[in-house]
C-alpha positions as CSV (number, residue, x, y, z in Angstrom):
1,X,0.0,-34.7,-31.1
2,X,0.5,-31.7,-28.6
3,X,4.2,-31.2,-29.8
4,X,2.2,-31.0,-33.8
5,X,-0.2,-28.4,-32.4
6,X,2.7,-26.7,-31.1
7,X,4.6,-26.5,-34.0
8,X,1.3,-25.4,-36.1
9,X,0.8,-22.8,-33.7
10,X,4.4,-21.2,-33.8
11,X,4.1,-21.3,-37.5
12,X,1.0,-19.5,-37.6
13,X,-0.6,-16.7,-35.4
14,X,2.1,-17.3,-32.9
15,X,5.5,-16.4,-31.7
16,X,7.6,-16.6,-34.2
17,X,5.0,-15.6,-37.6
18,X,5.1,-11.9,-39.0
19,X,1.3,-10.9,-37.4
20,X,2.5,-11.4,-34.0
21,X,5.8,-9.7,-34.6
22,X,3.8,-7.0,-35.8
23,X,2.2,-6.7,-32.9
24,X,4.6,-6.8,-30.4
25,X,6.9,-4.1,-32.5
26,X,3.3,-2.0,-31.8
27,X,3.1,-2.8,-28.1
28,X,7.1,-1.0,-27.8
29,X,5.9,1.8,-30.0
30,X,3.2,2.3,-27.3
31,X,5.5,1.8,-24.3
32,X,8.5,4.3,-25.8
33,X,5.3,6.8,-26.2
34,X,4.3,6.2,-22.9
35,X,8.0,7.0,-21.3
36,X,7.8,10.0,-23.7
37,X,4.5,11.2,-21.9
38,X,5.9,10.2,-18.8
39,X,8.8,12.3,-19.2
40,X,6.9,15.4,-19.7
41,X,4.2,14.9,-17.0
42,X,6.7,13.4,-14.4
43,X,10.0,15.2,-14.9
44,X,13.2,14.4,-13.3
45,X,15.8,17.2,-12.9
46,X,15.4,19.3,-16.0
47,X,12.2,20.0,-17.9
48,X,11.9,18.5,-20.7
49,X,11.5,20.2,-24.3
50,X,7.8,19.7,-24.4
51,X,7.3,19.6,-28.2
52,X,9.9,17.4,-28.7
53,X,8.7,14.4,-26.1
54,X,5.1,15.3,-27.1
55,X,6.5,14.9,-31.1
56,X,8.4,11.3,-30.5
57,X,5.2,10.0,-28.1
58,X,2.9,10.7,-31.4
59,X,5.0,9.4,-34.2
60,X,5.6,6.3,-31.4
61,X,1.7,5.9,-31.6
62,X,1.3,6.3,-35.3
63,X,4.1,3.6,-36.2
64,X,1.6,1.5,-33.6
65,X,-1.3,2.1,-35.5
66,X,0.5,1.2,-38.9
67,X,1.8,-2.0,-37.3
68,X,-1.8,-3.1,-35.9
69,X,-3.2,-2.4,-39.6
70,X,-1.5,-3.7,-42.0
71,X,0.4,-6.1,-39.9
72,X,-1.0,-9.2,-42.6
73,X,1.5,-7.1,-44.9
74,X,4.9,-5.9,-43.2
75,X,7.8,-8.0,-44.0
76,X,10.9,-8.7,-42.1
77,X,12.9,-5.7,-43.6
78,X,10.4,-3.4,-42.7
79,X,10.1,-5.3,-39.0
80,X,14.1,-4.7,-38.8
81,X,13.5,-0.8,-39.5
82,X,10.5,-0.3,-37.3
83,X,12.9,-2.2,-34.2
84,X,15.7,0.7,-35.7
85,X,12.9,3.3,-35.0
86,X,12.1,2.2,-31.9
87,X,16.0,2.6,-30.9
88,X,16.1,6.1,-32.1
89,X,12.7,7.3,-29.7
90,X,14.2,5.5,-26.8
91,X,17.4,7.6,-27.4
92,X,15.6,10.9,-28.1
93,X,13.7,10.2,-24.9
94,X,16.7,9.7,-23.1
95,X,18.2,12.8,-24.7
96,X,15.3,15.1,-24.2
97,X,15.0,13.6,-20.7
98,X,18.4,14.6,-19.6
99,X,18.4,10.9,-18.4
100,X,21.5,9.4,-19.4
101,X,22.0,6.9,-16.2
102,X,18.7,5.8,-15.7
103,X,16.3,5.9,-19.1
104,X,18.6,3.6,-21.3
105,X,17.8,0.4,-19.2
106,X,15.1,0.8,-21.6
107,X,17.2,-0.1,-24.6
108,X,16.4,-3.8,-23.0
109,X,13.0,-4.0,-24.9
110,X,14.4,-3.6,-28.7
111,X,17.4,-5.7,-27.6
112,X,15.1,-8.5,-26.2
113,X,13.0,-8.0,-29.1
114,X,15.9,-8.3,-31.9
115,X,16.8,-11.6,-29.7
116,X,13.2,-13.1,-29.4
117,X,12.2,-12.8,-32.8
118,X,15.9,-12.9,-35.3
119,X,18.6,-14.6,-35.5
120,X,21.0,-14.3,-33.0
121,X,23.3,-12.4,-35.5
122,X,20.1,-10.1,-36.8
123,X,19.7,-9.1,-32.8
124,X,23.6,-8.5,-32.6
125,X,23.4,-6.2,-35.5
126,X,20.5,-4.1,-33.8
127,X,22.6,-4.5,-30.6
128,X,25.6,-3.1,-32.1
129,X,23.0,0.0,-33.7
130,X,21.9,0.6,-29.8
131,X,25.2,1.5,-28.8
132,X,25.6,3.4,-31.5
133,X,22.7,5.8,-30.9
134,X,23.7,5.4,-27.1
135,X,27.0,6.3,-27.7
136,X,25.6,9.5,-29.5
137,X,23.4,10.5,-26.9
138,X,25.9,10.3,-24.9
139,X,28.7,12.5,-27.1
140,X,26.0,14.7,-27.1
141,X,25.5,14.9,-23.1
142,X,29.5,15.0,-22.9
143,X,29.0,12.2,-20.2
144,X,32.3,11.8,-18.5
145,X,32.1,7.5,-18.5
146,X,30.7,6.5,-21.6
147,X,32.5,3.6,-21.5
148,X,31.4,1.7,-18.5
149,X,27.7,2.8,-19.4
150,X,27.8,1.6,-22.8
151,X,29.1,-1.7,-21.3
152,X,26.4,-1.7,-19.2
153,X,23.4,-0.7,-21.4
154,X,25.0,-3.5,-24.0
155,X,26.1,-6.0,-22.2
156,X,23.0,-7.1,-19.8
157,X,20.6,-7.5,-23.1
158,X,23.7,-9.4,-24.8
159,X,23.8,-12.1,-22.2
160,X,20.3,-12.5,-21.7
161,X,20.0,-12.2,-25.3
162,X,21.8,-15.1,-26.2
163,X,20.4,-17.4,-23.6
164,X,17.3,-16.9,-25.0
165,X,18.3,-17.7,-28.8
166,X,19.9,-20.9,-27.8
167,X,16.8,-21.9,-25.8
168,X,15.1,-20.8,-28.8
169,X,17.3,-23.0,-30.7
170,X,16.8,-25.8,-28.5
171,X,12.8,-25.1,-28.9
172,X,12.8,-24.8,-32.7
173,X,15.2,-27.9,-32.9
174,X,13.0,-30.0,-30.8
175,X,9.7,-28.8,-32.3
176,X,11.0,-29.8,-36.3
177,X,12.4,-33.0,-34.8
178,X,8.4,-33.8,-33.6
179,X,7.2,-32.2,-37.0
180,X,9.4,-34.4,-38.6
181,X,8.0,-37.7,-36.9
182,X,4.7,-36.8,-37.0
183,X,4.7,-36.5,-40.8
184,X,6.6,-39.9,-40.8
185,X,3.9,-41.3,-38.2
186,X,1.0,-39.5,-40.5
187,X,2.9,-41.1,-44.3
188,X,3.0,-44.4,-42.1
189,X,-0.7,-44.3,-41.3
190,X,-1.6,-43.2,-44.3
191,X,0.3,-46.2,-46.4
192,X,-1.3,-48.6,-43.7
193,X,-4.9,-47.1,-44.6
194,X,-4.3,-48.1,-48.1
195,X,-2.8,-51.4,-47.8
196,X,-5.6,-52.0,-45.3
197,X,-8.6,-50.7,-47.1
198,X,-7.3,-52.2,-50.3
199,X,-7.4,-55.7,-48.6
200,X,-10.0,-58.7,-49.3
201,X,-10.3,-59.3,-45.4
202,X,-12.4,-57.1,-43.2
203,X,-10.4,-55.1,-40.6
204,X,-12.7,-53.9,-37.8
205,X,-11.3,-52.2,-34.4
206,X,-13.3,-51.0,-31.5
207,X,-12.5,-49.7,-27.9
208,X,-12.3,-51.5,-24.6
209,X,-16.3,-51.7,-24.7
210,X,-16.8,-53.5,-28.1
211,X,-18.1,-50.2,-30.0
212,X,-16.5,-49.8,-33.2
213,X,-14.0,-46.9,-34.1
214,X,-13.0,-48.0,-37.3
215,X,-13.5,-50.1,-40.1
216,X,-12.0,-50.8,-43.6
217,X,-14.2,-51.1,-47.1
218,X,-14.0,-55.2,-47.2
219,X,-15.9,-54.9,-44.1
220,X,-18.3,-53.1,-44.9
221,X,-18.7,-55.4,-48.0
222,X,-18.8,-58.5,-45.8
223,X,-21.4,-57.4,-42.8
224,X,-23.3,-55.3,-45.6
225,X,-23.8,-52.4,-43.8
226,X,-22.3,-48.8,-44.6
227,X,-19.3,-47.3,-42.6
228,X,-21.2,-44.8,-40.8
229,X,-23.7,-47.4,-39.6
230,X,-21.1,-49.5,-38.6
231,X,-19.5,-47.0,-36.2
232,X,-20.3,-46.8,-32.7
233,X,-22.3,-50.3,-32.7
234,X,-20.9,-52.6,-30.4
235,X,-19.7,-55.8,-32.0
236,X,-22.4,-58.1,-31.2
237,X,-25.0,-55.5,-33.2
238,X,-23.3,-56.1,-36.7
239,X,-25.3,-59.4,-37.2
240,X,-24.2,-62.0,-34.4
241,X,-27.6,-64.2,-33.7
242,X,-28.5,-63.1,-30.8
243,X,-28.4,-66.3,-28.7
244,X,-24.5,-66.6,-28.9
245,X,-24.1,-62.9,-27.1
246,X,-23.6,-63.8,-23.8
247,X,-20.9,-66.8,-25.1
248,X,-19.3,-64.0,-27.1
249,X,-19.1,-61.3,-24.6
250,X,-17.9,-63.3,-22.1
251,X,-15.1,-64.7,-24.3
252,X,-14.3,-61.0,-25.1
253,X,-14.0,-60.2,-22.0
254,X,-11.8,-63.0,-20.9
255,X,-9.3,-61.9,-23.6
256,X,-9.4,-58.3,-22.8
257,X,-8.5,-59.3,-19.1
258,X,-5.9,-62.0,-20.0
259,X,-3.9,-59.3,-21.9
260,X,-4.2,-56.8,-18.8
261,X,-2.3,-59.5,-16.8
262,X,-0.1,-60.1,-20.0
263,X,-1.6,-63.1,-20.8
264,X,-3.3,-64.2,-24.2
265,X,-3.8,-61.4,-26.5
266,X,-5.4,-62.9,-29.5
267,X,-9.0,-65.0,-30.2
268,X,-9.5,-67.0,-33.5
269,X,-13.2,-68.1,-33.9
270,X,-16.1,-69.1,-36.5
271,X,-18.7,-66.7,-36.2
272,X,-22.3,-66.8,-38.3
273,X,-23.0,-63.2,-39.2
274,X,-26.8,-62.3,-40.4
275,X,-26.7,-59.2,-43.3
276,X,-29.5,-56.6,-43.3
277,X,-30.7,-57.8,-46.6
278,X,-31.6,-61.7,-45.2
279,X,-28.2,-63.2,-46.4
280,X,-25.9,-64.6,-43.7
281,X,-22.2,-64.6,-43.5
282,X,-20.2,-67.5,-42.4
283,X,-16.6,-65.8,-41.4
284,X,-13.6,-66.6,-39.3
285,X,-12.0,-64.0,-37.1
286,X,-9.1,-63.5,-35.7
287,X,-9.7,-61.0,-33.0
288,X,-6.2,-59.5,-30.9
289,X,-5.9,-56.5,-28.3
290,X,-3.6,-53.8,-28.3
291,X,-2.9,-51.2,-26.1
292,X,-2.4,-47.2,-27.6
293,X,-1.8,-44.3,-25.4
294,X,-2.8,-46.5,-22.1
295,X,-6.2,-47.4,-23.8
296,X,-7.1,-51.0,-24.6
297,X,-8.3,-51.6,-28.1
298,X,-9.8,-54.8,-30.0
299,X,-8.4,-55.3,-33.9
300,X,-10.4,-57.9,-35.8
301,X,-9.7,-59.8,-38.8
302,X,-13.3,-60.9,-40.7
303,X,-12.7,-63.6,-43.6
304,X,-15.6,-64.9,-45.5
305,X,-15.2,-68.5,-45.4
306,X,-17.9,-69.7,-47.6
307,X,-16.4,-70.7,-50.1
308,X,-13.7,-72.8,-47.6
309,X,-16.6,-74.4,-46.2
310,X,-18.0,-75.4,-49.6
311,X,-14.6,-77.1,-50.2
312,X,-14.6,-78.9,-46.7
313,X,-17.8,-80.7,-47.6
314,X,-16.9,-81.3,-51.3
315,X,-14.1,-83.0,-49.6
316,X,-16.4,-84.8,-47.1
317,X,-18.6,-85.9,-49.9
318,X,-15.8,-86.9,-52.1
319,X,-14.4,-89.2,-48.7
320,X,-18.1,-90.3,-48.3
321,X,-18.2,-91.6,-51.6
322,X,-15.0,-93.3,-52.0
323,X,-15.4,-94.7,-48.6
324,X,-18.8,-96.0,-49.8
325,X,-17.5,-97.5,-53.2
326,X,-15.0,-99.7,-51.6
327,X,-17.3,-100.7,-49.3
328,X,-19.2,-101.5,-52.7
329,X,-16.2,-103.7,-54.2
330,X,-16.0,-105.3,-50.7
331,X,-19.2,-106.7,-50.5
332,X,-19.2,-107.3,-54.3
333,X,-16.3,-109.7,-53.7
334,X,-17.6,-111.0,-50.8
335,X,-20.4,-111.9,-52.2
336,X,-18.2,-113.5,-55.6
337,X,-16.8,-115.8,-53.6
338,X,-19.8,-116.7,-51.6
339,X,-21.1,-117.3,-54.9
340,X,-18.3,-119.6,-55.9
341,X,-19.2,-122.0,-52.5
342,X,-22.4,-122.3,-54.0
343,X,-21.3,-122.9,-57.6
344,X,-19.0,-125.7,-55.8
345,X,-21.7,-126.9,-53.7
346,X,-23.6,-127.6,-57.1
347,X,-21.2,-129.5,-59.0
348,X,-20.8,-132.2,-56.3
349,X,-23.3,-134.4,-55.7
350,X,-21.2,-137.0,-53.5
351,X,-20.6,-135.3,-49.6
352,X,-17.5,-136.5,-49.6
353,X,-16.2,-134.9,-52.3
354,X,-18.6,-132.0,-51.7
355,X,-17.2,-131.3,-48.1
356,X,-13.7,-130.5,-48.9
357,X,-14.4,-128.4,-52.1
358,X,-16.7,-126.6,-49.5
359,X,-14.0,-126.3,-47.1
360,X,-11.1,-124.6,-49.8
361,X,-13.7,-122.4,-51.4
362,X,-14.9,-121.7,-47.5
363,X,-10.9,-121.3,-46.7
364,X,-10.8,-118.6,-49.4
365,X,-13.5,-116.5,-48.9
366,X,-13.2,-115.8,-45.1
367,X,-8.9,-115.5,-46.3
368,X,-8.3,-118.4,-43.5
369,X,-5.8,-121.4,-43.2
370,X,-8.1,-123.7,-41.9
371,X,-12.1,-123.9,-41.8
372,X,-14.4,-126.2,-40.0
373,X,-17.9,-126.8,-41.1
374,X,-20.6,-128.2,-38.6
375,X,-23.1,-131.0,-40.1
376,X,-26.5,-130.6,-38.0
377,X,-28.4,-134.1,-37.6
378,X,-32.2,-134.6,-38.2
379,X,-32.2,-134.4,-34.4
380,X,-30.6,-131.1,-34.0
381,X,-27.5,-132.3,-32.9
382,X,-23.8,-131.5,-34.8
């Protein structure tokens, strides 16, 4: 996020965007006409030709004055010939000054400038133009080594030039590579968001302390409540009956610590969820915590399971009444052949040929290989 804010900034009112090139082109204007003033109040050697210093100091501050307003407005072109301008005033300063030696160490600001805010062969270009109005100045003064000082004045701002385009380089490189994966994070989050908002099953996350941060449009659906009066309410506030708080916090805790010590991180349970308009929700959650940025965070999973539920005890009542009917045939059978003793016990009027008809129809009814029947005397004895 920091390394996005970055990049935003240096693409807008920052370093490297025309307004604060601008500027900065307006602060040397100011400095060169500050030299030129300080030329003429603070002379070294000869004086100075006053008209001229006092001439180059007020164009210096006009071109600063042009750069401040309309700086929404100049283009790189017209950057590149304002840097060229700056040049010339430093060399007519160092001219009028009768300063050859010591003046064009300021040639370092337009150089620096050229480095700082083009391309390293834009600044060499503008380099290259320095020595050209330093080697004129210095025809002009019929200076004895131009050489060395030209190899002076060009090569300091050279080297330190190009060690601030590569870090440049390095800083531009590094800031697209973070530009790059932030829009990749952002798409990534943003085809996420869809797949999660377009899903039947409420999503619902919350910090460390329960209160929501987020919530997707099935959840809103199934706790019947709005997003914004969803957010900020700690979990147990969107419709948990209030005498299963306590079990639920503390179970919510217990998770939250387990995945400190890396322990469990995830929580399925059936909870009973009652809606604002008198309608209840009967939901399973699966509840797991994650850890972002070195904050906890708790991601739920609400599914309405009503219409599971209904199934289960179709099922139930389907099992019920099976269970029952064959319990039905059972009894009918039993009772068939219980009926079929009787029928026996009827037809024979002899006991000895009653007995053993009682015994086989006895033998198949209880599905035995051998029955007894007891005979019980007048006297209560078998």
């Amino acid at each position: 996020q920091r390394a996005r804010k970055l990049w935003l900034a240096m693409r807008g009112h920052s370093m490297f965007d025309s307004r604060t090139k601008a500027r900065s082109l307006a602060f040397l204007f100011c400095a060169g006409a500050l030299v030129s003033l300080l030329t003429f109040v603070l002379p070294q050697g000869e004086t100075p030709t006053a008209s001229a210093v006092i001439a180059t100091a007020a164009f210096s501050l006009v071109m600063a004055l042009v750069l401040v307003r309309w700086e929404q407005r100049i283009t790189e072109p017209l950057l590149h010939a304002a840097l060229a301008m700056v040049t010339v005033i430093i060399s007519l300063d160092v001219h009028y000054a009768a300063q050859t030696a010591l003046y064009p160490l300021i040639y370092m600001w337009p150089a620096l400038y050229a480095f700082f805010f083009f391309s390293p062969w834009k600044a060499i270009a503008h380099l290259a133009f320095i020595g050209v109005a330093y080697g004129t100045v210095l025809a002009i003064e019929n200076t004895m080594d131009t050489t060395i000082r030209l190899v002076l004045v060009l090569g300091t701002p050279l080297v330190v030039g190009l060690l601030i385009s590569r870090l440049l380089g390095f800083l531009r490189a590094g800031l697209d590579r973070s530009a790059r994966q932030e829009r990749a994070l952002r798409s990534s989050e943003r085809r996420t968001r869809l797949i999660v908002d377009s899903a039947r099953d409420g999503f619902i996350s919350t910090d460390a302390e329960g209160r929501v941060l987020d919530v997707n449009a099935a959840a809103e659906r199934l706790l019947g409540r709005p997003r914004a009066d969803l957010l900020g309410r700690r979990f147990q506030e969107l419709g948990i009956p209030h005498q299963v708080h306590a079990k639920f916090e503390a179970r919510r805790r217990a998770l939250l610590e387990g995945a400190r010590q890396d322990g469990m991180r995830h929580l399925a349970l059936r909870v009973t969820i009652d809606r604002p308009d008198g309608s209840r929700l009967h939901g399973e959650t699966m509840i797991w915590v994650v850890e972002r940025d070195g904050e906890w965070m708790f991601n739920a999973r609400l599914t309405d399971i009503a219409d599971r539920l209904r199934d289960e005890e179709e099922r139930e009542r389907r099992v019920r009444a099976e269970a029952e009917r064959a319990e039905a045939e059972r009894a009918a059978a039993t009772i068939g052949r219980l009926q079929a003793v009787a029928d026996a016990a009827l037809t024979h009027r002899d006991l000895d040929t009653l007995l053993p008809a009682i015994l086989a129809r006895t033998r198949e009814v209880m599905d035995a290989d051998a029955a007894a029947l007891l005979l019980l005397q007048e006297d209560g004895t078998l």
